[in-house]
N, C-alpha and C positions, 0 to 999 in steps of 0.2 A: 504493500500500500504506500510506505514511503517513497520508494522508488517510483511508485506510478504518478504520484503526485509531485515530485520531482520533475519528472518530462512534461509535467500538465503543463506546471513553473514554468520551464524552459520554452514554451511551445508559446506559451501567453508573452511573454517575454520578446521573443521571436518575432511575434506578429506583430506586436505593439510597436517596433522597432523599422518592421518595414512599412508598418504604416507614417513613423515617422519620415524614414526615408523616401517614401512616395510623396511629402509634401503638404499631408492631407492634415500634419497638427506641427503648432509651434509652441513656443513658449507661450507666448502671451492669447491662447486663443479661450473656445467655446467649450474643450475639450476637457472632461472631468474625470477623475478617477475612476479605473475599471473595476465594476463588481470582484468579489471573491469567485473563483469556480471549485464548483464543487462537484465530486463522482454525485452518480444520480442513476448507476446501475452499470451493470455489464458494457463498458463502451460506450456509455450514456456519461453528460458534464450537465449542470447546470451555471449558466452564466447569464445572473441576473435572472430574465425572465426566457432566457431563450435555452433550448434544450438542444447539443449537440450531440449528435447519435457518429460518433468517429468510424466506426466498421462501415456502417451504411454509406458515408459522407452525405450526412444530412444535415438540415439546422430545422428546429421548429419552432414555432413562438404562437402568443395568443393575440385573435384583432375581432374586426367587427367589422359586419358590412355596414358598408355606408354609402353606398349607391345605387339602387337597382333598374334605373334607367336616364335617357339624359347621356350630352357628351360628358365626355371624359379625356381624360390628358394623363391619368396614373391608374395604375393598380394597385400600389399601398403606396400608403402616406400618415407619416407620425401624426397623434394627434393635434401638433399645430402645426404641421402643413397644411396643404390646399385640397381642406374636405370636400369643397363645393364642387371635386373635379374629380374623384378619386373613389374605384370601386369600393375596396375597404382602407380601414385604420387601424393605428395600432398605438399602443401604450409605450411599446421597443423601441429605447433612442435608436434611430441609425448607425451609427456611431460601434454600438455594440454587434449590430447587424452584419458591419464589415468587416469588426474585429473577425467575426466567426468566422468569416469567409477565410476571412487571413490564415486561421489556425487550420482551418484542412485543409491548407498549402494552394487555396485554388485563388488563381492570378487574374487581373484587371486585365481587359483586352488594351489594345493598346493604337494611338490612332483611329477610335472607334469615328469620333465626330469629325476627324478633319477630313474621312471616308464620306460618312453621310451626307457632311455639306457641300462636295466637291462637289463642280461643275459634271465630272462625268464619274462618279462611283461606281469603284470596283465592286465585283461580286468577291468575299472574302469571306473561308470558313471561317466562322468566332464557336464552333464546336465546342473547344478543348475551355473556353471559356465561358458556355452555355450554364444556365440555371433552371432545371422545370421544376413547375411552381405548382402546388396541389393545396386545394381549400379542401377543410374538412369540418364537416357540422354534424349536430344531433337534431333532429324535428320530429316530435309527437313518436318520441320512441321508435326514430328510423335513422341509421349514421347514410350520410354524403359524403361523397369525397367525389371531387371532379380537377382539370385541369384548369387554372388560372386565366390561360391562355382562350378557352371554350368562352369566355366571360368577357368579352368582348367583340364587339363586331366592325366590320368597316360597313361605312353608309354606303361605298359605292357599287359592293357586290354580296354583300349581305356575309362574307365570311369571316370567320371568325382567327385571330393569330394565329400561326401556324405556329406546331409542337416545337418544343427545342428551340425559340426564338429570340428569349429572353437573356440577357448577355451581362454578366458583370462585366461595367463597367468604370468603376469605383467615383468618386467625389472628387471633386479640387481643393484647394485651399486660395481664400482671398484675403489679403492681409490677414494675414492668423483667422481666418475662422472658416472654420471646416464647413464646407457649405450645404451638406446631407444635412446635418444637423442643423443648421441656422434654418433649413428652409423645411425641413422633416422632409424630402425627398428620397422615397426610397425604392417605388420601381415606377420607372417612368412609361408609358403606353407610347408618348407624343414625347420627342426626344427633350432629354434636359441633362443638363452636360454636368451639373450636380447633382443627379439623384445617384443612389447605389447602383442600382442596375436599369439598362433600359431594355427597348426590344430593335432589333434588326429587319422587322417584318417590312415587307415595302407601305410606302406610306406611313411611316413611324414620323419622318420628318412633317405631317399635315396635321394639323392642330383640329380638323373639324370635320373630320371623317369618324370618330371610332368613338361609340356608343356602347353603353351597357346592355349587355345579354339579359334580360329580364328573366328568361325563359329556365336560365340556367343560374341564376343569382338565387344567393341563401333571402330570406328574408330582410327587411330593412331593421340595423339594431341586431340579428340574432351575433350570437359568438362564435365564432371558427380559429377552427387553427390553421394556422400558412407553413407551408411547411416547403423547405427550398432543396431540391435533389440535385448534388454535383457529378459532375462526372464520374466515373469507375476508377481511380488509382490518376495519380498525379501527371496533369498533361495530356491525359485522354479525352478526348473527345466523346466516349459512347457512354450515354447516359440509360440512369434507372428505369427501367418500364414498369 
């Protein structure tokens, strides 16, 4: 147990460090001390309120829907982000959200937005950087679990994001302040170059195409869990089904 809590150390450590070094916290910023982690079972950590499953590379955490139709611009957003746009929310600083990402070694794409705003955008795998995203709820003694991705649609052909689309793509820093956290941006639908993750799907860059899947949304208000599935082993691209 010591030893396992040793590497937890080292690993929390690790990540904190390259988060430093990616730019995204300074001395003087937004940026606050990280919870304790704690074992939480067999390859299970809790950290704060988010629950990382290490074997599986998983993270999960608790939100709420908060939009079940209407445009939309995100998929989650802290509770003082921008609810008025945003399928669900969450209680989870971002901040913490990233760390997790950091600690099961899975990496920020890289050149995501200077891609998508080119004049002539490449086609570029971001696989090995992918996140699918799965809600899961209880209703009248019935469990849900659906794709994140299913829960949104585009106005102009009625489909909905394609699997596998969703991309870490990490935050910035603007004079010291980490800007996930300033703005509670955490997965963006409609690109935003400080949220945690966005999506790659075409027309990501159009702010007024992509509406709430009603059909497929938990109720407004009920509680779900989000739950973020990384790739198979570090640098892989082939994700959980």
């Amino acid at each position: 147990m010591r030893q396992e809590t040793l590497r937890l150390f080292s690993q929390v450590l690790w990540a904190w460090l390259l988060f430093c070094s990616n730019g995204l916290v300074s001395g003087e910023d937004n940026a606050s001390a990280l919870p304790k982690i704690e074992r939480a079972g067999d390859g299970l950590y809790r950290f704060g309120d988010i629950i990382i499953n290490r074997p599986a590379r998983e993270i999960s955490f608790p939100g709420v829907t908060n939009q079940v139709n209407g445009l939309i611009e995100y998929g989650i957003v802290h509770d003082s982000g921008k609810i008025h746009e945003s399928l669900f929310r969450t209680a989870v600083r971002p901040q913490l959200i990233h760390t997790s990402l950091l600690l099961l070694k899975h990496k920020p794409a890289k050149d995501f937005f200077e891609n998508l705003w080119a004049e002539e955008p490449k086609e570029i795998d971001y696989s090995a950087h992918s996140v699918r995203i799965t809600v899961s709820w209880e209703l009248n003694a019935t469990k849900h679990r659906l794709e994140l991705a299913s829960m949104a649609l585009n106005e102009k052909n009625k489909k909905a994001i394609p699997l596998h689309s969703f991309v870490f793509t990490g935050s910035r820093i603007v004079e010291g302040t980490f800007m996930a956290e300033s703005a509670g941006s955490i997965l963006a639908v409609y690109a935003d170059d400080v949220a945690i993750l966005n999506s790659s799907a075409h027309d990501s860059d159009n702010d007024d195409v992509w509406y709430a899947n009603k059909e497929k949304m938990p109720p407004l208000e009920c509680p779900v869990t989000l739950r973020f599935h990384l790739p198979r082993g570090e640098g892989s691209g082939k994700l959980p089904e």
